[in-house]
C-alpha positions as CSV (number, residue, x, y, z in Angstrom):
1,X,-5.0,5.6,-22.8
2,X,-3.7,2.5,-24.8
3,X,-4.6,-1.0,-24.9
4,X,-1.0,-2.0,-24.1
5,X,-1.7,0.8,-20.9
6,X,-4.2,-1.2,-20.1
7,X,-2.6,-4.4,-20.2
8,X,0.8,-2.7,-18.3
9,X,-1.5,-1.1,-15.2
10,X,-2.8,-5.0,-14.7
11,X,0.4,-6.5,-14.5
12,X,1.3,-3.5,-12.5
13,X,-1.8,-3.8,-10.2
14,X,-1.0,-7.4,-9.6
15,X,2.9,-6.6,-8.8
16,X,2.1,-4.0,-6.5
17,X,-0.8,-6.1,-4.5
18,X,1.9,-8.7,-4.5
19,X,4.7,-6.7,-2.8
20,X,2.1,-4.8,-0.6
21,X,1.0,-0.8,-1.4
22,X,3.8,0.6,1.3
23,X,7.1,-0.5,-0.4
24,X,5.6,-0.3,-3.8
25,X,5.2,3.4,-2.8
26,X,8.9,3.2,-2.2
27,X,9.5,1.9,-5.3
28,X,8.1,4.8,-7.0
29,X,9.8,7.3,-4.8
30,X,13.7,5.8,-6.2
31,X,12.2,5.2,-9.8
32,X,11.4,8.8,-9.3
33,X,14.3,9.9,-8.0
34,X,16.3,7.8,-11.0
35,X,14.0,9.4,-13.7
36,X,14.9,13.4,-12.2
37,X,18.8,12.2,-11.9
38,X,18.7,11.0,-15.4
39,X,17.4,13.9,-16.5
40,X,19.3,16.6,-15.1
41,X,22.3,14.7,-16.4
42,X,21.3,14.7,-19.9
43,X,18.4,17.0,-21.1
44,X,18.3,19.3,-18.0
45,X,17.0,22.4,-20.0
46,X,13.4,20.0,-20.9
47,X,10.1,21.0,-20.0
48,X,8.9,17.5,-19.9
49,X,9.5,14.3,-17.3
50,X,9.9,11.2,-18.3
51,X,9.3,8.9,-15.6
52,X,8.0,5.3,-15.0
53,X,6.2,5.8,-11.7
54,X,3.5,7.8,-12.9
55,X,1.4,5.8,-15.8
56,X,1.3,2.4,-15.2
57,X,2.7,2.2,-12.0
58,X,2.0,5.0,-10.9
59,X,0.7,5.7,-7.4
60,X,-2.8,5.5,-8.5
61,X,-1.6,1.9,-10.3
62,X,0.3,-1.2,-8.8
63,X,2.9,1.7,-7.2
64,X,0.6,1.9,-4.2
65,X,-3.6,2.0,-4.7
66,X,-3.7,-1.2,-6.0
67,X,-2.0,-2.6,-2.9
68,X,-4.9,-0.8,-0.6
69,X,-7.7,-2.2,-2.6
70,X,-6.4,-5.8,-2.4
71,X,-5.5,-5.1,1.8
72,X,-9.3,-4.4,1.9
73,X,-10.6,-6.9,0.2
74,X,-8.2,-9.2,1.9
75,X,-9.2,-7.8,5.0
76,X,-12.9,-8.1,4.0
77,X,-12.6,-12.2,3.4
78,X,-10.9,-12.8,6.4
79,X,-7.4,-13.1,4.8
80,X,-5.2,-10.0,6.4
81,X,-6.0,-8.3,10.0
82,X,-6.5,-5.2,8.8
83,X,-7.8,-3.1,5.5
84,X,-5.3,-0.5,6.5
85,X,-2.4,-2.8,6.8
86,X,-1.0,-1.4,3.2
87,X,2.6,-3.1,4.7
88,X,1.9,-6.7,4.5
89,X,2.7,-8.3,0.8
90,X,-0.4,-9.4,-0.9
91,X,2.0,-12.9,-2.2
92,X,2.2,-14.2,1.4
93,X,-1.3,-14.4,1.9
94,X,-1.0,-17.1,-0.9
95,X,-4.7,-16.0,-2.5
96,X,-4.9,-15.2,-6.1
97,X,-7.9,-13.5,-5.8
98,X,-5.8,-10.6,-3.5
99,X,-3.8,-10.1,-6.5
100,X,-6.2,-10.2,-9.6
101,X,-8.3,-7.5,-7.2
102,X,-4.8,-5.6,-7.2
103,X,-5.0,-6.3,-11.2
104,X,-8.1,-4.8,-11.5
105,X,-7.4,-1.7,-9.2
106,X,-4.8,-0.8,-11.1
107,X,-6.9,-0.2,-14.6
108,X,-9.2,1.5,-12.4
109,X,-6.3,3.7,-11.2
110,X,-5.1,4.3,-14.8
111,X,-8.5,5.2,-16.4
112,X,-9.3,7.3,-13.4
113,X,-6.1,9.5,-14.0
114,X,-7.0,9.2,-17.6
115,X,-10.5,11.1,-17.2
116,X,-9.4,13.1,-14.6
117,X,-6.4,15.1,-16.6
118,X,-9.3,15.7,-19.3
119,X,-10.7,18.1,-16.9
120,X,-9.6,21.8,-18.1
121,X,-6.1,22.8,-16.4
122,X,-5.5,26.4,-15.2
123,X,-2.9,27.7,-17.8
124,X,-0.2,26.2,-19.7
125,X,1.8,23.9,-17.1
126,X,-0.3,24.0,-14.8
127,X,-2.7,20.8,-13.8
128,X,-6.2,21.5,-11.9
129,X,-4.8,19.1,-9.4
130,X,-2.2,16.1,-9.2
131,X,-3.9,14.1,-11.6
132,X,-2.2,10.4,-9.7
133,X,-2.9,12.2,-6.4
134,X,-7.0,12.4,-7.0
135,X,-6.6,8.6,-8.5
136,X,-4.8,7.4,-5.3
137,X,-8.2,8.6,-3.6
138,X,-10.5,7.9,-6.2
139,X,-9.5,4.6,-5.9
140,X,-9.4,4.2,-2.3
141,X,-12.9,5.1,-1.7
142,X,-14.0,2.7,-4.3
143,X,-12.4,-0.1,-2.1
144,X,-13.9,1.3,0.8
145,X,-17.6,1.0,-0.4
146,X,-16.9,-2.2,-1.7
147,X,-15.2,-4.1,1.3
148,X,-15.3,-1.7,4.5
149,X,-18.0,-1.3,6.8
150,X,-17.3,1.5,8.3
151,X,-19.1,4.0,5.8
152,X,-17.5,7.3,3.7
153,X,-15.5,9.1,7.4
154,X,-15.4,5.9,9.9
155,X,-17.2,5.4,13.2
156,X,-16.0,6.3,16.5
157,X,-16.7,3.9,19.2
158,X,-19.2,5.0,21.7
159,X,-17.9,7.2,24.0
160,X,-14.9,8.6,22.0
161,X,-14.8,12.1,20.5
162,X,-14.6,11.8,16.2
163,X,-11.5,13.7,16.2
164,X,-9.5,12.5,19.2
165,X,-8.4,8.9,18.4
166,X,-6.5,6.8,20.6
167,X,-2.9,6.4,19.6
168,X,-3.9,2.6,18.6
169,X,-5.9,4.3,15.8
170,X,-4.2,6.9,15.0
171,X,-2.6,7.1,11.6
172,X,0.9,8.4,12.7
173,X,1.1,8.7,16.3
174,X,4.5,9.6,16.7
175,X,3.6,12.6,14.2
176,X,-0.1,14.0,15.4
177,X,1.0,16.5,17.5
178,X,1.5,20.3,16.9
179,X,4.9,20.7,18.0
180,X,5.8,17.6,15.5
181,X,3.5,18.5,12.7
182,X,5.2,22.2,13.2
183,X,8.8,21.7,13.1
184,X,8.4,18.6,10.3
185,X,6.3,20.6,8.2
186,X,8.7,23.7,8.2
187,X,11.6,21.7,8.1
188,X,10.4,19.4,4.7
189,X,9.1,22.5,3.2
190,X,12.2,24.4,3.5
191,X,14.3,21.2,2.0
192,X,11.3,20.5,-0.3
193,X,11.3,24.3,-1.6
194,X,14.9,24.7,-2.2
195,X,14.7,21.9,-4.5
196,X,11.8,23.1,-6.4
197,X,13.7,26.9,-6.5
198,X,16.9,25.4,-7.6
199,X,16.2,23.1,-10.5
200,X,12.7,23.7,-11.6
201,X,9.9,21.3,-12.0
202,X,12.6,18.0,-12.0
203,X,13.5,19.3,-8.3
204,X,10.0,19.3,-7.5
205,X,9.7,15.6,-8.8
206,X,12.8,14.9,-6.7
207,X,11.7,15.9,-3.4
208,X,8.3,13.9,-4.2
209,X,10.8,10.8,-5.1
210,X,13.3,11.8,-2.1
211,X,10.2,11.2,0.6
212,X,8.9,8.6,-0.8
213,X,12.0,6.3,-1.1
214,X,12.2,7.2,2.5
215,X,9.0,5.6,3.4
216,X,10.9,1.7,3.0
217,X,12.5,2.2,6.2
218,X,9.1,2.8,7.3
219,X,8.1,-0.3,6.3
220,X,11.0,-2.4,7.5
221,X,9.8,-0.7,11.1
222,X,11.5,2.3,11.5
223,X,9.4,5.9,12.6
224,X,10.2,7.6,9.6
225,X,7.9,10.1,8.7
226,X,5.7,10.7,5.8
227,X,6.7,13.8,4.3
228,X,5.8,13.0,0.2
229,X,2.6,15.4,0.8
230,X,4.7,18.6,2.7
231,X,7.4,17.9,0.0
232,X,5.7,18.1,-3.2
233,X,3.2,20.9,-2.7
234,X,6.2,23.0,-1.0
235,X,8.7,22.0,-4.1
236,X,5.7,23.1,-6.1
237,X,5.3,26.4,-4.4
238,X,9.0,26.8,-4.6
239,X,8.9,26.7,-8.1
240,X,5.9,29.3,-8.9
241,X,7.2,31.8,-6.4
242,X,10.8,31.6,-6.6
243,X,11.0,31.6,-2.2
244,X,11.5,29.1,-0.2
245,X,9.5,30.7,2.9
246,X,6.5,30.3,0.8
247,X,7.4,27.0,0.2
248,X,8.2,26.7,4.1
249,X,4.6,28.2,4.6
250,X,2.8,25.6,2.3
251,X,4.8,23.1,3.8
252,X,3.3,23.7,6.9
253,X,0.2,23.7,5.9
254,X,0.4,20.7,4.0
255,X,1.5,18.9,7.5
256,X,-1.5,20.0,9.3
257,X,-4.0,19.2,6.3
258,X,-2.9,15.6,6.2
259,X,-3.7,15.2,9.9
260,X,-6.8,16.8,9.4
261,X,-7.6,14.1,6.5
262,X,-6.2,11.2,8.5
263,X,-8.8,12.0,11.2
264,X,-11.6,12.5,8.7
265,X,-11.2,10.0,6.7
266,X,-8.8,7.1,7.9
267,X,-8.5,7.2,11.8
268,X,-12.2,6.2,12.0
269,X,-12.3,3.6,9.5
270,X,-11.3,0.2,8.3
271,X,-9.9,0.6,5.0
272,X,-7.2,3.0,3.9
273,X,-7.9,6.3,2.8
274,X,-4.4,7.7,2.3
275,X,-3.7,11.4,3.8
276,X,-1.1,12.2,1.8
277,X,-2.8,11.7,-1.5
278,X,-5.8,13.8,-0.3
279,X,-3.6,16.7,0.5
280,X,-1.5,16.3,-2.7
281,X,-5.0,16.6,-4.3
282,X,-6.0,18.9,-2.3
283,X,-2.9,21.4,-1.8
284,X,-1.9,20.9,-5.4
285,X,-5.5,22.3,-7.1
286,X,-5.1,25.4,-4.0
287,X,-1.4,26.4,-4.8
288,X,-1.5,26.3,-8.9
289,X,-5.0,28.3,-8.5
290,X,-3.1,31.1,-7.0
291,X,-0.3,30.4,-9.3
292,X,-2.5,30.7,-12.2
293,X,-4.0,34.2,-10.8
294,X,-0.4,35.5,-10.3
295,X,-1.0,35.7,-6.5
296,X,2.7,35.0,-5.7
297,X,4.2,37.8,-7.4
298,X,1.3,40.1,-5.9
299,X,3.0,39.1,-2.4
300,X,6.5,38.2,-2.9
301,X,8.7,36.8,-0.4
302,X,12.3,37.7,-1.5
303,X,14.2,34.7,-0.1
């Protein structure tokens, strides 16, 4: 952490509030995506990334929590509909205050990630958990205790079961369902792992930047679907155990485990608490645990 990090994760805070959390997201996902091309075109034998997207605008900066802390406290003061519309572009509202918030959210993001990684990792290589990941959430449940009223899971109305939302409330609705959730998560795990098996820990970093860019089209109204937290955690696996069927498998799980936090935490509630950063969190500490314990060469899959 740096004073000019500092300074950066501000300015990036405030451009990301400004643009709205959503297609900041995107942003990240094709600087991403840039950074791994880059890359593999010049140093592809390097163990390190060098990437933009993940210090000061990183996911837990202005490239998308600072743009769901400003939605809430927009939302909060009467400014925006919603705290979970993380679409809208903070710079329409014309309110100041809705950016310097996103200012502020994104130092928060930045020294979160910063304490967090300081936490003891499980080997050489391999984090305890996505470090911007945990900040993304971090951050988002700071928001939610300081502008939502819904409390830490939401509040079903009276008369609704907790876990059965109405499509209105629903994160996704066009992806909640089993047979969705099934073939999606297979699907992006499969792509997601042959990426991570083919070129390492910069393919891994690409299918993270490959579903994220994706998620502008969701923005300009289109039903894509959010895949960045199947993706990642499958390219991961692919990477550790050399098969994409485990990375097929994780995928898979991954798609169920972000419904299961978009029912806990966001279906229910007024402010956004993302899915996909609680199962990158999630997921990621699970799968380099049983990387760091050898577990996939105690059950290999050969393909």
């Amino acid at each position: 952490m740096s004073a000019i990090g500092l300074l950066a994760a501000f300015g990036g805070g405030i451009f990301g509030a400004a643009i709205g959390a959503l297609p900041a997201f995107a942003f990240v996902g094709f600087l991403t995506m840039f950074g791994v091309a880059i890359q593999l075109a010049v140093a592809p034998e390097a163990t390190t990334f060098f990437s933009i997207p993940f210090d000061a605008f990183g996911p837990q900066a202005g490239g998308f929590a600072s743009g769901v802390a400003a939605a809430a406290y927009a939302a909060c003061k009467g400014k925006l509909d919603s705290g979970r519309n993380i679409v809208t572009a903070g710079m329409g509202l014309n309110s100041p205050d809705v950016l310097l918030v996103g200012g502020i959210f994104g130092i928060i993001g930045y020294v979160v990630v910063w304490l967090v990684s300081m936490v003891p990792s499980f080997g050489p290589g391999l984090a305890w958990t996505d470090y911007p990941g945990l900040g993304v959430v971090i951050s988002a449940f700071i928001a939610r205790f300081a502008w939502g009223t819904c409390g830490f899971c939401g509040k079903a109305p009276e008369g609704e079961r907790f876990f059965h939302p109405t499509d209105a409330t629903k994160w996704l609705a066009f992806q909640s369902d089993v047979g969705q959730l099934v073939v999606i998560g297979i699907g992006v795990g499969l792509f997601g792992g042959w990426l991570g098996v083919t070129y390492g820990t910069p393919g891994a970093l690409l299918a993270f930047g490959i579903a994220a860019a994706s998620l502008l089209l969701l923005t300009l109204g289109v039903l894509t679907p959010v895949t960045h937290h199947i993706a990642l955690p499958a390219a991961i696996v692919g990477v550790a155990s050399g098969s994409i069927i485990w990375a097929a498998i994780a995928g898979l799980v991954c798609a169920f485990v972000g419904e299961f936090f978009a029912r806990v935490f966001l279906c229910r509630g007024d402010t956004h608490i993302d899915p996909p950063a609680c199962t990158i969190a999630a997921m990621t500490t699970v799968f380099n645990f049983l990387t760091a314990i050898g577990f996939w060469a105690f059950v290999p899959i050969p393909i």
